[in-house]
N, CA, C and O atoms as a CHARMM CRD file, in Angstrom:
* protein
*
  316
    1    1 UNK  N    122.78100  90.30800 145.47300 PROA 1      0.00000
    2    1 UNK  CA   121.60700  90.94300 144.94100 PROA 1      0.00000
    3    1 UNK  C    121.97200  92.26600 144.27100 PROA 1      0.00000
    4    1 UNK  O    121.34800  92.64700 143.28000 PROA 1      0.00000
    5    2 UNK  N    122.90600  92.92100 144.76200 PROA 2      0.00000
    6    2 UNK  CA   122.73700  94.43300 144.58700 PROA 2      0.00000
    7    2 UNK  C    123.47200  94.12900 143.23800 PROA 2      0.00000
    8    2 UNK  O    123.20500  94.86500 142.28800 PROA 2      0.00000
    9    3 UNK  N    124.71300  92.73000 143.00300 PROA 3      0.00000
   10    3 UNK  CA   125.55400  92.88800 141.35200 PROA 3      0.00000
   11    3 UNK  C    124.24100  92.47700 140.25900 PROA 3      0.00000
   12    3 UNK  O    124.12100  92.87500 139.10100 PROA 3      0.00000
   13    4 UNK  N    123.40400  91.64500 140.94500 PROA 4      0.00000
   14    4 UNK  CA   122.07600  91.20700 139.54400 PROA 4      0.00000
   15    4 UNK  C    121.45800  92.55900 139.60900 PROA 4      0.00000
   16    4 UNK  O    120.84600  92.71100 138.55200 PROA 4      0.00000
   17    5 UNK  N    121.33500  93.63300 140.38000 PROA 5      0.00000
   18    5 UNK  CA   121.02100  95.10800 140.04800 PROA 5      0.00000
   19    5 UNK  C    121.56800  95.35600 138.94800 PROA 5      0.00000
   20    5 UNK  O    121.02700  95.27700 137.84500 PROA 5      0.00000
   21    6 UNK  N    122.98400  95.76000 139.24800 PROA 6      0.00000
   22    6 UNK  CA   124.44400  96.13800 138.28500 PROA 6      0.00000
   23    6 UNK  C    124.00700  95.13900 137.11700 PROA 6      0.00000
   24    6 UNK  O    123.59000  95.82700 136.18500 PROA 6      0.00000
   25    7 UNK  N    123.97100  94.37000 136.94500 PROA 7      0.00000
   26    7 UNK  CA   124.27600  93.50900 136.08500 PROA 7      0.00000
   27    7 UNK  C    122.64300  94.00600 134.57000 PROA 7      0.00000
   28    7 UNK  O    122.72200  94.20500 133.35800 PROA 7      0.00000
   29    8 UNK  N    121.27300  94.01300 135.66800 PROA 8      0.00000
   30    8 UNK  CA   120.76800  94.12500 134.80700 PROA 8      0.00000
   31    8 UNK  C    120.68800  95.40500 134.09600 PROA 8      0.00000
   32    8 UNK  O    120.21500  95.35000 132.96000 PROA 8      0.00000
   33    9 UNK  N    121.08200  96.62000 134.57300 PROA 9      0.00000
   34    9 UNK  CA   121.33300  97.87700 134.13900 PROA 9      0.00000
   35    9 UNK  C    122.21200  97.95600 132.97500 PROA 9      0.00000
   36    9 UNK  O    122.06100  98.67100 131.98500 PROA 9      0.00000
   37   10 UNK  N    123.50600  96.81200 133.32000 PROA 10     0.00000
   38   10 UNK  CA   124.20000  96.96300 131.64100 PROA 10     0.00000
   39   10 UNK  C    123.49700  96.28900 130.74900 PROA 10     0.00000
   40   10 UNK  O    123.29100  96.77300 129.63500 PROA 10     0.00000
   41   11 UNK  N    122.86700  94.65900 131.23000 PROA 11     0.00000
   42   11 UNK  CA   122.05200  94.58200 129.93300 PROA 11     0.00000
   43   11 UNK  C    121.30500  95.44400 129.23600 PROA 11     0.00000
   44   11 UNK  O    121.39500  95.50200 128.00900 PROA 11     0.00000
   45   12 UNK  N    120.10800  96.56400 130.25400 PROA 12     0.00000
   46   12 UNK  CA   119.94400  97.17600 129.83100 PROA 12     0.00000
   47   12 UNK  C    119.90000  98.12800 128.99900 PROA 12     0.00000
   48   12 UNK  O    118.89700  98.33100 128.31500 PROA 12     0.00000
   49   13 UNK  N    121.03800  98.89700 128.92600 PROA 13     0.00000
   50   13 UNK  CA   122.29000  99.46400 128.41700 PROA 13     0.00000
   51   13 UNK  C    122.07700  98.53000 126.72500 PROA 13     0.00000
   52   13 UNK  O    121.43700  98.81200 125.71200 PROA 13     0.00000
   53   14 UNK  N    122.84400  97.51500 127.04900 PROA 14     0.00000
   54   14 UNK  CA   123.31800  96.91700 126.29600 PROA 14     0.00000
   55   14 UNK  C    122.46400  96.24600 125.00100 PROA 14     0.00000
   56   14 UNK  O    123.08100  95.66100 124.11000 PROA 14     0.00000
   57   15 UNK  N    121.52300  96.33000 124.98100 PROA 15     0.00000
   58   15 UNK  CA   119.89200  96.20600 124.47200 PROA 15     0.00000
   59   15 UNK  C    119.27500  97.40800 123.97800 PROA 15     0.00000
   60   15 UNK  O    118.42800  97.48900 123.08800 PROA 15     0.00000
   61   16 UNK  N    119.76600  98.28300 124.61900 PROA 16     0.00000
   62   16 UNK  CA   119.09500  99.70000 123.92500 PROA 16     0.00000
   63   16 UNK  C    120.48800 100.11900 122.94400 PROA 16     0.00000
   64   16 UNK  O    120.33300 100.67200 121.85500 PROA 16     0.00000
   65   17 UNK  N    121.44500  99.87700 123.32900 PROA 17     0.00000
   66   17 UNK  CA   122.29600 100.36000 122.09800 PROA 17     0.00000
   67   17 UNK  C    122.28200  99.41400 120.52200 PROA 17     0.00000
   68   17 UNK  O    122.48500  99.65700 119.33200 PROA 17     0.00000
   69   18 UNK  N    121.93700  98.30600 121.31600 PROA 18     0.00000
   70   18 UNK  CA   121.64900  97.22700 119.88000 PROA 18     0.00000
   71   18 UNK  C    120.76600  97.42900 118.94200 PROA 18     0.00000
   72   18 UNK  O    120.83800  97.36300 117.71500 PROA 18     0.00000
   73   19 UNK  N    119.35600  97.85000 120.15200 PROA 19     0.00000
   74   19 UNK  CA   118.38200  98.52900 119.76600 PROA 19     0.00000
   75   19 UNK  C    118.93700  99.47400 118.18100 PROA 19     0.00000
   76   19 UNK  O    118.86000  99.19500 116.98500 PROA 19     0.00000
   77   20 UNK  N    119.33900 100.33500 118.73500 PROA 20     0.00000
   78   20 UNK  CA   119.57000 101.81100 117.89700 PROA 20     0.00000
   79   20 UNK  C    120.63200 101.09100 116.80500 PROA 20     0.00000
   80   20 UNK  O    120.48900 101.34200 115.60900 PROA 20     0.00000
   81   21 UNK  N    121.50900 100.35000 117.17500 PROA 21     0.00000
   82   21 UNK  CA   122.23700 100.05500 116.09900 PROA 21     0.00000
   83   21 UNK  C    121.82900  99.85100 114.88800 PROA 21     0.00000
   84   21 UNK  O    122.01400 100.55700 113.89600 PROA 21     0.00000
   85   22 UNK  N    120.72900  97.92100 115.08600 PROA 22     0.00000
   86   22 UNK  CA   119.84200  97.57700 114.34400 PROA 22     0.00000
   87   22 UNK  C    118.90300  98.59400 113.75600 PROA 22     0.00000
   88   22 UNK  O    118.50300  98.35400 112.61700 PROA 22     0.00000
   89   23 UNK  N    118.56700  99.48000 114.23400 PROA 23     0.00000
   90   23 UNK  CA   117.34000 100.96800 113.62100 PROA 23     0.00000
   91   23 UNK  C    118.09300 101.49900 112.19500 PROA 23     0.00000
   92   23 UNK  O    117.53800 102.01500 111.22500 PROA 23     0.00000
   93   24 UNK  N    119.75300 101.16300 112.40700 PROA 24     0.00000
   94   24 UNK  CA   120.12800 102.29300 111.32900 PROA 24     0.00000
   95   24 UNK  C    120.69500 103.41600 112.07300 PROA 24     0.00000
   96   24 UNK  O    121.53600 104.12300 111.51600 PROA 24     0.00000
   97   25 UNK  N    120.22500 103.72100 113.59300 PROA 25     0.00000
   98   25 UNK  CA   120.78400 104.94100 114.29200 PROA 25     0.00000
   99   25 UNK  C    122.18000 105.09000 114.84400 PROA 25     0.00000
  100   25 UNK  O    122.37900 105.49700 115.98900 PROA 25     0.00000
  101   26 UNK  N    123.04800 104.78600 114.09100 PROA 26     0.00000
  102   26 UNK  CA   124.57000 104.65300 114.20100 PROA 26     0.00000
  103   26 UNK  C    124.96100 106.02600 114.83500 PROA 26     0.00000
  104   26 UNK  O    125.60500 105.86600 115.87200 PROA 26     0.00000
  105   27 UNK  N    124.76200 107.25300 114.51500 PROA 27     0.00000
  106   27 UNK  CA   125.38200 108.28800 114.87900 PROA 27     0.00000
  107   27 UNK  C    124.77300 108.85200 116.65200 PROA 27     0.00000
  108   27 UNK  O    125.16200 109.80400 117.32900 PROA 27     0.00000
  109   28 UNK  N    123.75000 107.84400 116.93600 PROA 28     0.00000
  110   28 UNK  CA   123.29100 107.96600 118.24900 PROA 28     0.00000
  111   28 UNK  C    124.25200 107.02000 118.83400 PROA 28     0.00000
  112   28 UNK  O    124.83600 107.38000 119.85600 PROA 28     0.00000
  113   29 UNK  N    124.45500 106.07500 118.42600 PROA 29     0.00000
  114   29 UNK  CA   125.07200 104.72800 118.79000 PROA 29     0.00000
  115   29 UNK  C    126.39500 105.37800 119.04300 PROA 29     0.00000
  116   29 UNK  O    126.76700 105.34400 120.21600 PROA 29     0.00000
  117   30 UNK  N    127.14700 105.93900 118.21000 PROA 30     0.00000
  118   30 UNK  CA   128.54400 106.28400 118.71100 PROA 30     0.00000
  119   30 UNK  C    128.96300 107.44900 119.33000 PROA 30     0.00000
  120   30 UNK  O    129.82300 107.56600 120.20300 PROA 30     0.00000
  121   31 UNK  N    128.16300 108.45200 118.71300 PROA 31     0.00000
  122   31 UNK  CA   128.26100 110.06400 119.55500 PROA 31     0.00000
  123   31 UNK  C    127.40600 110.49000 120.37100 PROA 31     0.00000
  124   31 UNK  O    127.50600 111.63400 120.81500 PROA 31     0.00000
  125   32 UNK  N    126.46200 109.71800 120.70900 PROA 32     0.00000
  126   32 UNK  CA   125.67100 110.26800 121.62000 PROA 32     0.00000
  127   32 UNK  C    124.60700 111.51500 121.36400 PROA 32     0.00000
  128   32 UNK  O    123.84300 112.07900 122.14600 PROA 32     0.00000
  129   33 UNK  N    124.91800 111.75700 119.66900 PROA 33     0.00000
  130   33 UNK  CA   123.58700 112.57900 119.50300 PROA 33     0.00000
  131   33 UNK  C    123.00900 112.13100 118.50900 PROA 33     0.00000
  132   33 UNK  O    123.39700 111.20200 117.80200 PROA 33     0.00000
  133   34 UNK  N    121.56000 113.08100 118.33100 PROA 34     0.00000
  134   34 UNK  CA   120.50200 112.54400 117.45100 PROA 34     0.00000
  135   34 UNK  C    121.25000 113.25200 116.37500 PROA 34     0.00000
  136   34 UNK  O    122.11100 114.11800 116.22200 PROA 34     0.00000
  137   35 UNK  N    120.22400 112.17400 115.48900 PROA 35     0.00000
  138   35 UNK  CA   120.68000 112.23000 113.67800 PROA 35     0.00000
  139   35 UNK  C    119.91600 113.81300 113.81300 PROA 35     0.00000
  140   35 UNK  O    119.45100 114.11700 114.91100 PROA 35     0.00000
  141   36 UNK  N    119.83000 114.64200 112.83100 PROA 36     0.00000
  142   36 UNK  CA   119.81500 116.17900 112.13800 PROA 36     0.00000
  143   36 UNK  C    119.09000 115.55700 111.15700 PROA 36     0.00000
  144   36 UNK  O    119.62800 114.68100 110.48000 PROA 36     0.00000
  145   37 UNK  N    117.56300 115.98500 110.91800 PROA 37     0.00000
  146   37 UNK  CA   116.93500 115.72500 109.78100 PROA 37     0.00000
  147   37 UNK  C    116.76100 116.31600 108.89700 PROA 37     0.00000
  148   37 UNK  O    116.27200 117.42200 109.12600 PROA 37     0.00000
  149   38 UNK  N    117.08500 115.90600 107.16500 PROA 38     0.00000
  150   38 UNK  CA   117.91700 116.81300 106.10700 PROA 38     0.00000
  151   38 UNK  C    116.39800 117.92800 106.13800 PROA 38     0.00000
  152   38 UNK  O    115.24800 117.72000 106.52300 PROA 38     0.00000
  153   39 UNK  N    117.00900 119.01800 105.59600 PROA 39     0.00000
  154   39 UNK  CA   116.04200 120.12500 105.49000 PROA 39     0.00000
  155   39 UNK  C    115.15200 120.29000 104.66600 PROA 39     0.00000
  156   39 UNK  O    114.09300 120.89300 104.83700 PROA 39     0.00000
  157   40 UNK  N    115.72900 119.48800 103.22600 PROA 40     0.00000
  158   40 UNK  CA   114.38800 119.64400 102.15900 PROA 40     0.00000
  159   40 UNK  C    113.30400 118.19100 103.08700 PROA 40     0.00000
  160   40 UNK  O    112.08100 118.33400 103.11800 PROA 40     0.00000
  161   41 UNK  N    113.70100 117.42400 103.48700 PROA 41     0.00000
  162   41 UNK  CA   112.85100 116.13900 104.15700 PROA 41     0.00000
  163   41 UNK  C    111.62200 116.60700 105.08400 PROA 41     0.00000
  164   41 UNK  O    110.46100 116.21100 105.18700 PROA 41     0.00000
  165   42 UNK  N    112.15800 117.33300 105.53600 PROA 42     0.00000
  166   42 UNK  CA   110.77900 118.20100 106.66500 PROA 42     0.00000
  167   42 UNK  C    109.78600 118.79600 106.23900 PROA 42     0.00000
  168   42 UNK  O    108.69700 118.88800 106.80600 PROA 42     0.00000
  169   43 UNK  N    110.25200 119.45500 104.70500 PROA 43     0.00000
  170   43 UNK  CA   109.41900 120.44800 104.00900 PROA 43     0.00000
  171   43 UNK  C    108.60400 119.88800 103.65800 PROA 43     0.00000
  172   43 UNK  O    107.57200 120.52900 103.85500 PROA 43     0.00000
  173   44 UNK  N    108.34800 118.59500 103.01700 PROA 44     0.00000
  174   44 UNK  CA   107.52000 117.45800 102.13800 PROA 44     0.00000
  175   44 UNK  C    106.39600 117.21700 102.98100 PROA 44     0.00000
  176   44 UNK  O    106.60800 116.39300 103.87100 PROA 44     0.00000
  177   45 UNK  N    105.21900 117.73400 102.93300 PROA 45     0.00000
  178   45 UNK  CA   103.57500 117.45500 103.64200 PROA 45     0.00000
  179   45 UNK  C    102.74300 116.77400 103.22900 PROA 45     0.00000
  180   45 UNK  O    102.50500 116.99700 102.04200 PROA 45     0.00000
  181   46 UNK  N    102.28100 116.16900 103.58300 PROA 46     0.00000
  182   46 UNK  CA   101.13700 115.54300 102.98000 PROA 46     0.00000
  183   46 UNK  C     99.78800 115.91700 102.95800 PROA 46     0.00000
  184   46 UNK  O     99.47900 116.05600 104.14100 PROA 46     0.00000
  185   47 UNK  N     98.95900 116.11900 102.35300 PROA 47     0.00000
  186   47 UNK  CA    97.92600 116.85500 101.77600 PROA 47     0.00000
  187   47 UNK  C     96.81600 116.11200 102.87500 PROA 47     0.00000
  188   47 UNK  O     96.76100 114.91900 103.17400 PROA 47     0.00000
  189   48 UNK  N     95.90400 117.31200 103.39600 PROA 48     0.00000
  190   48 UNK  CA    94.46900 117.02400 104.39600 PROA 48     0.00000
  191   48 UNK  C     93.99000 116.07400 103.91000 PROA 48     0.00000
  192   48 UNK  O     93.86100 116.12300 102.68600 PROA 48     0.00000
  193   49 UNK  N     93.46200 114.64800 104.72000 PROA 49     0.00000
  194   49 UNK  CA    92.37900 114.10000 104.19100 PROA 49     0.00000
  195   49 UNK  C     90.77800 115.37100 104.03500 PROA 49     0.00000
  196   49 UNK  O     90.37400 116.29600 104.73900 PROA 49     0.00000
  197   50 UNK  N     90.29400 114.73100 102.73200 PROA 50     0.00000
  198   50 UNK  CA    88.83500 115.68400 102.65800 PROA 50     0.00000
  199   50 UNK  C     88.30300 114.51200 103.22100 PROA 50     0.00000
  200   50 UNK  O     88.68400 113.34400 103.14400 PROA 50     0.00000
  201   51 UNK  N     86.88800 115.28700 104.08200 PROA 51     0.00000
  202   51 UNK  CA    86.62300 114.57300 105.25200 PROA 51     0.00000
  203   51 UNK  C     85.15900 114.19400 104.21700 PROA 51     0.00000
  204   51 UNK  O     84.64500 115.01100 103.45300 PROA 51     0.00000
  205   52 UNK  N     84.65100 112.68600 104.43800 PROA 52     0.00000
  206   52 UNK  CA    83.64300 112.33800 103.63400 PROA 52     0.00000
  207   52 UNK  C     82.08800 112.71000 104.18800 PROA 52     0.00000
  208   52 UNK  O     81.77000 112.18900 105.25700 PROA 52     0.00000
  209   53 UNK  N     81.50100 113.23100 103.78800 PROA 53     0.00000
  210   53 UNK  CA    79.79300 113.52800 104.04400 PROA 53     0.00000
  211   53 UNK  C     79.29700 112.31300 104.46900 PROA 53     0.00000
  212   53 UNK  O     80.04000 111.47000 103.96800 PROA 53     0.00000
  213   54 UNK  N     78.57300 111.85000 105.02300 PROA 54     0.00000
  214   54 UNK  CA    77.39500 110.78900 105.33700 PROA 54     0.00000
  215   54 UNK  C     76.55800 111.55500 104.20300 PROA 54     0.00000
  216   54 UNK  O     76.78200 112.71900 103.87100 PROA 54     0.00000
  217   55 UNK  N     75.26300 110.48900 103.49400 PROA 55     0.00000
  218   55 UNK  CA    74.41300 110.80000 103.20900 PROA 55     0.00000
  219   55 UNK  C     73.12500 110.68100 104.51900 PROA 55     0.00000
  220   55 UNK  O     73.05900 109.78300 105.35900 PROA 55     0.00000
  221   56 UNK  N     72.20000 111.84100 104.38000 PROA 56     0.00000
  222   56 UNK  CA    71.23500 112.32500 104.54900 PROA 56     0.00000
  223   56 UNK  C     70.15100 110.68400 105.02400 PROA 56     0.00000
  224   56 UNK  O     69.62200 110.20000 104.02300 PROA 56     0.00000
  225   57 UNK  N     69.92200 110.10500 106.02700 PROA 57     0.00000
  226   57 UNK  CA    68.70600 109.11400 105.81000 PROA 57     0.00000
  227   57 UNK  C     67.63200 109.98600 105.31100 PROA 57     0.00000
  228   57 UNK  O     67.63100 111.20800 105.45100 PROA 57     0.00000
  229   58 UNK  N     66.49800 109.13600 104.58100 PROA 58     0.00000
  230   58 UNK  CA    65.30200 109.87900 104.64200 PROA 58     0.00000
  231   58 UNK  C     64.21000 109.88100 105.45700 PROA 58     0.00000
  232   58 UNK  O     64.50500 109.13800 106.39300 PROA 58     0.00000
  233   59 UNK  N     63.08000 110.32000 105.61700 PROA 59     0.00000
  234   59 UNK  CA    62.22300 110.46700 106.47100 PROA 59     0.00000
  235   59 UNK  C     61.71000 109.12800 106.68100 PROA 59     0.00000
  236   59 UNK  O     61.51000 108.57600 107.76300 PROA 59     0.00000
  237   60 UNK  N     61.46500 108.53600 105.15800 PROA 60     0.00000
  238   60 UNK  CA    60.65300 107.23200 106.48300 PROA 60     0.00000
  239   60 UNK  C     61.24400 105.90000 106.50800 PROA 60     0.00000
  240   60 UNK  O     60.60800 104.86100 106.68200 PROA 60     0.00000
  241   61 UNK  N     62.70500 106.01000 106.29300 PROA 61     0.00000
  242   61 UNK  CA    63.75000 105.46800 107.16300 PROA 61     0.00000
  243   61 UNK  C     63.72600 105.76800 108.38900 PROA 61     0.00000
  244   61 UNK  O     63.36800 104.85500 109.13300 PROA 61     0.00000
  245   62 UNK  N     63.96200 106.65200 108.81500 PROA 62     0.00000
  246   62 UNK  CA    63.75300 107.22300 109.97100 PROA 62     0.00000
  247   62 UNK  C     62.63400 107.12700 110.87300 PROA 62     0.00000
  248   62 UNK  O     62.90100 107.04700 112.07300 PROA 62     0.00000
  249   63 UNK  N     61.32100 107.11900 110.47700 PROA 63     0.00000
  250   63 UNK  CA    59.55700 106.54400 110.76400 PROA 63     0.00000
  251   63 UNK  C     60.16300 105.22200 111.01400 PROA 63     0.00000
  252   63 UNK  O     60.06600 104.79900 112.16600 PROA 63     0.00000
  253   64 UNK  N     60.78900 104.47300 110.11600 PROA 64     0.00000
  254   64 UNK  CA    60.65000 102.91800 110.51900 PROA 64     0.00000
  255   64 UNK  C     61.59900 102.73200 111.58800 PROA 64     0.00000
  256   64 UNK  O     61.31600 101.84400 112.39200 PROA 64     0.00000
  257   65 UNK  N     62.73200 103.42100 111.78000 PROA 65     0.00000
  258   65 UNK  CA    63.73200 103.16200 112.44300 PROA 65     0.00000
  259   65 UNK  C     63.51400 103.59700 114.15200 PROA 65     0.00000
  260   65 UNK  O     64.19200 103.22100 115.10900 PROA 65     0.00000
  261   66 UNK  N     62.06300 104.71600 114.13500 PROA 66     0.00000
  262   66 UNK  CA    61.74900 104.61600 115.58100 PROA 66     0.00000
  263   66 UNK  C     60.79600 103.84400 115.89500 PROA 66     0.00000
  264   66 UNK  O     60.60700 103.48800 117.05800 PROA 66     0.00000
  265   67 UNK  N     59.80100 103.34800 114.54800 PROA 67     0.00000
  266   67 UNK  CA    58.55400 102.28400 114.96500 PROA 67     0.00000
  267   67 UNK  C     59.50900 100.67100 116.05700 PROA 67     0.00000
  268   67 UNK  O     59.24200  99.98400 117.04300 PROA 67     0.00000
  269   68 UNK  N     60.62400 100.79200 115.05900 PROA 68     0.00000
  270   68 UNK  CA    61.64000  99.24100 115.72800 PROA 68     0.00000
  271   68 UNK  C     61.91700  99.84000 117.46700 PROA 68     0.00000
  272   68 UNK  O     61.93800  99.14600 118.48400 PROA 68     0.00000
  273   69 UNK  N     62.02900 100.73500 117.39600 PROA 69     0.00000
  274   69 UNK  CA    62.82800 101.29700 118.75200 PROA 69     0.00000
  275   69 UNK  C     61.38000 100.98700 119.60600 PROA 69     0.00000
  276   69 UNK  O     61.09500 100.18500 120.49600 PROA 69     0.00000
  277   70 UNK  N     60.65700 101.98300 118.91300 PROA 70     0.00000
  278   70 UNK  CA    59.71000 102.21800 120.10900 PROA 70     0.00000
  279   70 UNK  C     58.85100 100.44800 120.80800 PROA 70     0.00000
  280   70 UNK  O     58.40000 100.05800 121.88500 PROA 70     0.00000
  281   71 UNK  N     59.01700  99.93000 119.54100 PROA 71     0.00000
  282   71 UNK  CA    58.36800  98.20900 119.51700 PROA 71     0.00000
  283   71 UNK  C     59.18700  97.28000 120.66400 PROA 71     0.00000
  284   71 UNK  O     58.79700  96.54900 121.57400 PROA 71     0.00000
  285   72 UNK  N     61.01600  97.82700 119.97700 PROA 72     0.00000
  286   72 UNK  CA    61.64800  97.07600 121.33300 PROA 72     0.00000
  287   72 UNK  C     61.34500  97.44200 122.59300 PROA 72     0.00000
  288   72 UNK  O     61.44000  96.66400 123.54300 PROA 72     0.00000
  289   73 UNK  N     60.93200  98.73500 122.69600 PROA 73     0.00000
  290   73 UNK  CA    60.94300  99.34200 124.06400 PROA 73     0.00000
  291   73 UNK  C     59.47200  98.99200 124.73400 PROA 73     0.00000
  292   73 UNK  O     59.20900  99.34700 125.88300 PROA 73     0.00000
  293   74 UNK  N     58.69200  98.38200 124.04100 PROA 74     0.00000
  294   74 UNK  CA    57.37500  98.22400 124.39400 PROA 74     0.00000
  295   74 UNK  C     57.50700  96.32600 124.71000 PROA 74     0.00000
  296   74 UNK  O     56.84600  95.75700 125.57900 PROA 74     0.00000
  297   75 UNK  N     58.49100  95.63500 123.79000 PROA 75     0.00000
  298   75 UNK  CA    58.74800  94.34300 124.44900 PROA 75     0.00000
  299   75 UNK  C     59.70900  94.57000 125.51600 PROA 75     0.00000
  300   75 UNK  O     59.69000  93.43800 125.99900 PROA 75     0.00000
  301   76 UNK  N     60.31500  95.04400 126.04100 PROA 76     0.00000
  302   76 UNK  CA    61.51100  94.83700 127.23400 PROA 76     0.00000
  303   76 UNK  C     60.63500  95.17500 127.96800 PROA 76     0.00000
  304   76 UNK  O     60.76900  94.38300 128.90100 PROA 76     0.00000
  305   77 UNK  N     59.62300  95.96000 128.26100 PROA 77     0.00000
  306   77 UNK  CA    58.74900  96.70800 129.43800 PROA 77     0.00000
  307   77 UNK  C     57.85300  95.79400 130.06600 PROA 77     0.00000
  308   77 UNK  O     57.43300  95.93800 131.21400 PROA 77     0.00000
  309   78 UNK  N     57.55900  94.83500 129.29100 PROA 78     0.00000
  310   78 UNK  CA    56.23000  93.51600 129.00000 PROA 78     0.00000
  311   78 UNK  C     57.10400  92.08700 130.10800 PROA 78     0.00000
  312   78 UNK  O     56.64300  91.34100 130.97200 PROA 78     0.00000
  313   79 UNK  N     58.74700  92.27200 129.41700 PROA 79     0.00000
  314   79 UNK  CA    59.11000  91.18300 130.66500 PROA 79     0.00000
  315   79 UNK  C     59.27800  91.23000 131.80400 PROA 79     0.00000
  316   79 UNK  O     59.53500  90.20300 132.43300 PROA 79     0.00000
């Protein structure tokens, strides 16, 4: 029991380095440190979304939209 411990720890191992290989992350893969991300690359932002307005309902949208409410609420009370 305790070598299928051992055993699954190197797969382990052995799956996460493949992992990183396949990524492209070679310099993690062999030296053990992270890639250094180039300096003009960081600088590059991307601009705020502008956040969109709702329009305004109008008033007797709104009249009709509590006549429905108040109607459902007057059938659920009835059963």
């Amino acid at each position: 029991m305790f070598e299928l411990g051992i055993l699954g720890i190197i797969l382990l191992a052995v799956g996460y380095w493949a992992t990183l290989w396949t990524m492209g992350r070679r310099e993690d893969v062999l030296h053990g440190k992270f890639v250094e991300v180039e300096p003009g690359a960081a600088a590059v932002a991307e601009p705020a979304p502008v956040p969109q307005v709702a329009p305004r309902p109008s008033a007797e949208s709104l009249q009709s939209l509590l006549a429905a409410i108040k109607q459902d609420l007057k059938d659920a009370a009835q059963r």
